[in-house]
N, C-alpha and C positions, 0 to 999 in steps of 0.2 A: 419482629423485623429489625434488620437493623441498616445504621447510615453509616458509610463508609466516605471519610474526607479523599480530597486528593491525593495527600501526603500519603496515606495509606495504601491505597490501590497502588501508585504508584513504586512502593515498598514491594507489594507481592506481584509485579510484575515484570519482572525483568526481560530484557528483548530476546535471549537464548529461550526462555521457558516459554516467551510468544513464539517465537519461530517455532519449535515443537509442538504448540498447540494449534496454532493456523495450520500448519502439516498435516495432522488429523482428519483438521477441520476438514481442509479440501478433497481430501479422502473419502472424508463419509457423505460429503454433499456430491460427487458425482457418481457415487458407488449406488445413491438413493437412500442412505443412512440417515436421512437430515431432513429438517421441515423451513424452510424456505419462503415466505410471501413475498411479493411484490413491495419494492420500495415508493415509501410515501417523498414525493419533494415538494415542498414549498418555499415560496420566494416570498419576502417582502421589498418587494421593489425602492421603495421610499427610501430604505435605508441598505440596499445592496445587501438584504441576508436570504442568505441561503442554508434552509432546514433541513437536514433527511432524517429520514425516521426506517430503520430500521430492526428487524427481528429475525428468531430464527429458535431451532431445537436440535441436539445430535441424539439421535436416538441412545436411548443410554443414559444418557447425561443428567446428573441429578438436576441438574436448572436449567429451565429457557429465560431468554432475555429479550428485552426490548428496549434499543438505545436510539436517544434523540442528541442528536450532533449539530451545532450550528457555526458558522459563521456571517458576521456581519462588516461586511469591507468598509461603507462608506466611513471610516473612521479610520485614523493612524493612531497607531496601528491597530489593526482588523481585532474587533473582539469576538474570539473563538469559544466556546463552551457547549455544553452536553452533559450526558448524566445518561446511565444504566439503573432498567427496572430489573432486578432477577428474583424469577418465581419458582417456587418447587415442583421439581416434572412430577410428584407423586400426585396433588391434590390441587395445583394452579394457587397454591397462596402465596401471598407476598414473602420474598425473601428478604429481601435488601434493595435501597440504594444506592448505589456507587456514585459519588458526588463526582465526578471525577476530572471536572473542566475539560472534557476532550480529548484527555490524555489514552484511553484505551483505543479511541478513532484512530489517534499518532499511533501507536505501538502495534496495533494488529496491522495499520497499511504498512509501516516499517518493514512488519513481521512479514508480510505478502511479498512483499520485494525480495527479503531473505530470503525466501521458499522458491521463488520463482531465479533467483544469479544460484542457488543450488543445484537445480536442474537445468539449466539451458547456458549460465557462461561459461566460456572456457577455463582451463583448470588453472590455467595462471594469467593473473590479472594483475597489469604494471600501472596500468593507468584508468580514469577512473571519470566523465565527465558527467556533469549533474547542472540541469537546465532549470533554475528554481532556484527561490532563494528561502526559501520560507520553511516551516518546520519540517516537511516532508525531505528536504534535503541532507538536514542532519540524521530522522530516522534511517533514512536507504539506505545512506553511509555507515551509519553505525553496524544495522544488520550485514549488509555486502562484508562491514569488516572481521563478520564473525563466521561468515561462510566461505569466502576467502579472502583470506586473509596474506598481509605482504605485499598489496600496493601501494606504491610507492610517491602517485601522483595524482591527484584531482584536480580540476579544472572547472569553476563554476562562471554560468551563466546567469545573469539576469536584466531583466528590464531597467534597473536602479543599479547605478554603478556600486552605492557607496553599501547598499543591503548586500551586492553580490562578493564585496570586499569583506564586511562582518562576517560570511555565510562561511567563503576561506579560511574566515581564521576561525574558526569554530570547526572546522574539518579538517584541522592541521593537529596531524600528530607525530609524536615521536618516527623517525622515518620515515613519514609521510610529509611536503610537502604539497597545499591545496593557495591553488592562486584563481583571481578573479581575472575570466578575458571578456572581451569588450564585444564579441558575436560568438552565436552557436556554432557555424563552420570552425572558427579556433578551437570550441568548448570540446567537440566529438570529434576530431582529425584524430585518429591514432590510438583511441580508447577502444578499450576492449571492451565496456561498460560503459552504454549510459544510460543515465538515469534523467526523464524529463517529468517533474512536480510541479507543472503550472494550474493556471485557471484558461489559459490559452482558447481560444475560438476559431484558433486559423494555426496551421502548422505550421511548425517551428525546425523540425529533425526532417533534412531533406534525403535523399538515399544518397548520393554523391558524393554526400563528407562522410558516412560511416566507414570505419574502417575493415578491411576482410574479419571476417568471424566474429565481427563483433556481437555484444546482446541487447539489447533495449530492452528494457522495462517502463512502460509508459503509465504514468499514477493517475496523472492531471484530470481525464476526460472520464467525467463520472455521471454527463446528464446529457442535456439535449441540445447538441450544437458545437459541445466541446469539443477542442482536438489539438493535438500533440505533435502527430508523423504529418509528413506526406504519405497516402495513400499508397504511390510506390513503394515506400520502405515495407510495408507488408503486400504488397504484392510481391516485390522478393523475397520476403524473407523466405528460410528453408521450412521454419518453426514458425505456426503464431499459436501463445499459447494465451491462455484466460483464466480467469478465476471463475466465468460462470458465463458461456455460450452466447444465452440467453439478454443478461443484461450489457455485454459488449455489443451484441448487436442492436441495441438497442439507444444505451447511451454513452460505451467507448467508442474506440478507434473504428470498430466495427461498421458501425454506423454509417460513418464514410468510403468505407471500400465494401461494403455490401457482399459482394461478389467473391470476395475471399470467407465469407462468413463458414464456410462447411468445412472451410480447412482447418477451420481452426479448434484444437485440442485443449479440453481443462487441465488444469493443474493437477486437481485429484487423479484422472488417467494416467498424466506421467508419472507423479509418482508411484501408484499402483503396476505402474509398467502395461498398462496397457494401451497407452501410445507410444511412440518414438517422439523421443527429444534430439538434444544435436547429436549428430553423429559422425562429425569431423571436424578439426582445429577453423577451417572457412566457412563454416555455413554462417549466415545471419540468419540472428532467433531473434523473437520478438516476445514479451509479455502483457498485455492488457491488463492491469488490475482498475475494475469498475468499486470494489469494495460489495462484500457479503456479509448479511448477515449473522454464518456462522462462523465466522474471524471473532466479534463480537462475543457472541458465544460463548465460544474456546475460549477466551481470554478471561471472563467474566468470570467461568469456573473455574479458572488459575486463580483467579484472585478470593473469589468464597474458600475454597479450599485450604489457602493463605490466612484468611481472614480474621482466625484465634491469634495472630499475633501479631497483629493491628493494633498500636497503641491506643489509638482514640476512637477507636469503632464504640459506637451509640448505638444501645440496647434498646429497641420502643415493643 
C-alpha cells in the first residue's frame, strides 16, 4: 500500500484533468455505470465540525474510494482536512492513502462547477459574480476560467468585508479585473455567471437581480437546511440541472422548492445529450452541485494513475 502526501496528489492533479474526469464521472453515474451509497454526515457540534464521509465505484475502474472530508469552523480560521482510502476493484485490498488535507474535496467541487458553466453558460462570459469568500471561490473561478475563458470582470461577495477584499485579489488576473462589493444585488447585477460557495441557511441570490440568460451554479447547500437561491430563482429557471436527483432533493436547493424536483435533469444526461440544456442566449440555468461520490473517485484514479512520479510516495 502506499501514502501519498499532499504535495503529491496535488502534483497529479491538475483542474483540466479533474474537469475531464468528473465529466465521465457524471456520465457513468446517471447512465447506471457507477456504485453510489448514501452519504454519511456527522457534526460535532461543540466545535462546529462538520464530517461527510463519502464513497463510490465506476464500473471499470481499477479503484474504488472512500473519502472522509471535514471541516471545523469554530476556529479562525476554519481547520479543513480529509484523506482518501483507494482500494483495488480486483480483490477489495488496500491500495493507498491519499493524505491529501482536503484538497481533492476542492478540486473535484471546482471541477463540478467546470463541468456544469460548460453545459449550461452562455458562450461568452464578460462578467463573472461569486458569492463566498472561502476556497470554493477561487476553485469555480479557476475552472469557469478554463471553460470560458476571456472574462474580464468578477465581483465578489461576502459576509467579512476584509476576506471578500483578499478573495479579489486572488481572482485578479491578468485582463481580469475582480473587485470586492458590499451586497449580493451589486455582486450578481449583470453577470452572466454566478457563482454562490457559502455555508448559508437562508437565501442569498434573489431572482430580481439576476441578469437575462444568466447561469447559476449553486455549491454551498450540501445538507440539511442549507440554502443559497430563493426558491424563485429555480422555479424560473429554464434548466435546473444537478449532479445527482436524489441528494438535491434531499440536501440542495431542491429541498426547498420541492415541487420543481421532476424537472430537474443530472449532469451526466446533459452531457450524454439526453436531456436539453440552454437553448437560447435568455434562458436562466441553474446548477445544484450537492457533491458525489464519484467526483472523488474520478479524481483519486487521476491521481493512482499519476502516482509513479510522486516524489515522496511511501511504500508500506
Amino acid at each position: 500500500m502506499r501514502i501519498l502526501l499532499e504535495d503529491d496528489v496535488r502534483a497529479a492533479l491538475d483542474m483540466t484533468s479533474c474537469i475531464a474526469a468528473c465529466r465521465e464521472a457524471f456520465v457513468a453515474y446517471s447512465s447506471g455505470r457507477a456504485e453510489l451509497p448514501g452519504v454519511i454526515h456527522l457534526e460535532v457540534p461543540e466545535t462546529r465540525g462538520e464530517i461527510h464521509v463519502k464513497a463510490g465505484h465506476l464500473h471499470g475502474a481499477p479503484y474504488y474510494a472512500v473519502k472522509a472530508a471535514s471541516g471545523f469552523y469554530a476556529q479562525e480560521p476554519a481547520a479543513i482536512d480529509g484523506l482518501v482510502l483507494v482500494f483495488d476493484a480486483r480483490d477489495g485490498s488496500p491500495a493507498a492513502i491519499l493524505l491529501d488535507g482536503g484538497f481533492i474535496t476542492d478540486q473535484r467541487t471546482g471541477a463540478a462547477g467546470g463541468v456544469a458553466a460548460a453545459e449550461l453558460a452562455p458562450p461568452d462570459v464578460a462578467e463573472v459574480a461569486v458569492i463566498g469568500t472561502g476556497i470554493q471561490a477561487r476553485r469555480q473561478v479557476e475552472a469557469l476560467r478554463i471553460v470560458r475563458p476571456g472574462f474580464g470582470r468578477v465581483r465578489v461577495w461576502g459576509r467579512d468585508a476584509a476576506k471578500a477584499a483578499a478573495c479579489a485579489a486572488d481572482l485578479s488576473a491578468p485582463g481580469c479585473e475582480a473587485v470586492a462589493v458590499p451586497t449580493v444585488r451589486e455582486a450578481v447585477a449583470g453577470a452572466q455567471v454566478v457563482i454562490t460557495c457559502t455555508a448559508s441557511r437562508e437565501p442569498l441570490v434573489e431572482l430580481g437581480w439576476l441578469a437575462a440568460g444568466a447561469h447559476v451554479t449553486s455549491v454551498g447547500s450540501d445538507g440539511d437546511g442549507k440554502q443559497e437561491l430563493d426558491p424563485e430563482v429555480l422555479r424560473a429557471a429554464h434548466v435546473i440541472a444537478v449532479d445527482s436527483r436524489r441528494q438535491s432533493a434531499s440536501l440542495g436547493e431542491l429541498q426547498h422548492a420541492p415541487d420543481q424536483a421532476e424537472r430537474a435533469v443530472e449532469l451526466g444526461a446533459l452531457i450524454a445529450g439526453e436531456a436539453a440544456g440552454r437553448t437560447s442566449q435568455d434562458q436562466l440555468t441553474v446548477c445544484d452541485l450537492t457533491g458525489v461520490g464519484v467526483q472523488d473517485v474520478a479524481a483519486a484514479n487521476v491521481v493512482m494513475a499519476r502516482a509513479g512520479d510522486a516524489g515522496r510516495t511511501i511504500e508500506i
